[in-house]
C-alpha positions in Angstrom: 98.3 104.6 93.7 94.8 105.2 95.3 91.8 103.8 92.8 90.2 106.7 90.7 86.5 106.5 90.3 84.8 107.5 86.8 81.5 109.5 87.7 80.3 109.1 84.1 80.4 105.4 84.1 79.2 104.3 88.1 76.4 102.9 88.5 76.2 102.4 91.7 76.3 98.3 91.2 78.7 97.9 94.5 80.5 95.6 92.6 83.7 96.9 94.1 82.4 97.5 97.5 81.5 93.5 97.7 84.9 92.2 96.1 87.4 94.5 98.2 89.3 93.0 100.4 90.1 96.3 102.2 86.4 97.7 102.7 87.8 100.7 100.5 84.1 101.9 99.0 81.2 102.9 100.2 78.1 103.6 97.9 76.8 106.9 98.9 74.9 110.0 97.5 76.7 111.9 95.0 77.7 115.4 96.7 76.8 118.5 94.6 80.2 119.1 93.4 80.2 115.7 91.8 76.5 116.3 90.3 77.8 119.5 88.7 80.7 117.5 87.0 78.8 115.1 84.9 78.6 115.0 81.6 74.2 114.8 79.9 75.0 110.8 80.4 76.3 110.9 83.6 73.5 112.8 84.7 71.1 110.6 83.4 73.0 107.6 84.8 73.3 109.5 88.3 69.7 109.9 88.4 68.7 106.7 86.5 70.6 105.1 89.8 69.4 107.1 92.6 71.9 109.5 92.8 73.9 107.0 94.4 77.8 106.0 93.5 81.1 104.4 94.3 83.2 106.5 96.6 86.6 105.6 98.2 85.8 105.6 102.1 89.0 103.8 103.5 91.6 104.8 100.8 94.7 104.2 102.7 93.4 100.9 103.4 93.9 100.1 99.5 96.8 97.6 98.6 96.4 98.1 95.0 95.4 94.8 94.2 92.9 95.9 91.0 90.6 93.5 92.3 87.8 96.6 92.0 89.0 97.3 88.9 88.0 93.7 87.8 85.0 93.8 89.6 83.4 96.8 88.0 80.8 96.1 85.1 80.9 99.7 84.1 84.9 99.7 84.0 84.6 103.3 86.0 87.7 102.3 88.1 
């Protein structure tokens, strides 16, 4: 099961990008598809943060280990 990344909640913190063992994430710009899928708070959030966010950028080299889902303050994995 490939990690699922909340847009409402990431903040872009790289929490997850630091602890995987895998180098699964990436913190990129959100695309336009993503911007138009936030919620008011997300928005804010996204643009609070420099449109930035989590993104899985080597999923199949996740082992399911949860250690992102740890990691993240925002719990948005």
């Amino acid at each position: 099961m490939l990690p699922v990344i909340d847009r409402n909640r990431c903040e872009a913190k790289a929490a997850c990008v630091e602890m995987c063992p895998n180098s699964v994430f990436e913190i990129r710009a959100l695309s336009d598809t993503d911007k138009a899928g936030l919620s008011l708070r997300g928005k804010m959030k996204a643009w609070f943060h420099g449109g930035q966010q989590a993104y899985l950028a080597n999923a199949q080299a996740c082992n399911e280990c949860g250690i992102c889902v740890s990691a993240c303050p925002e719990g948005a994995i």
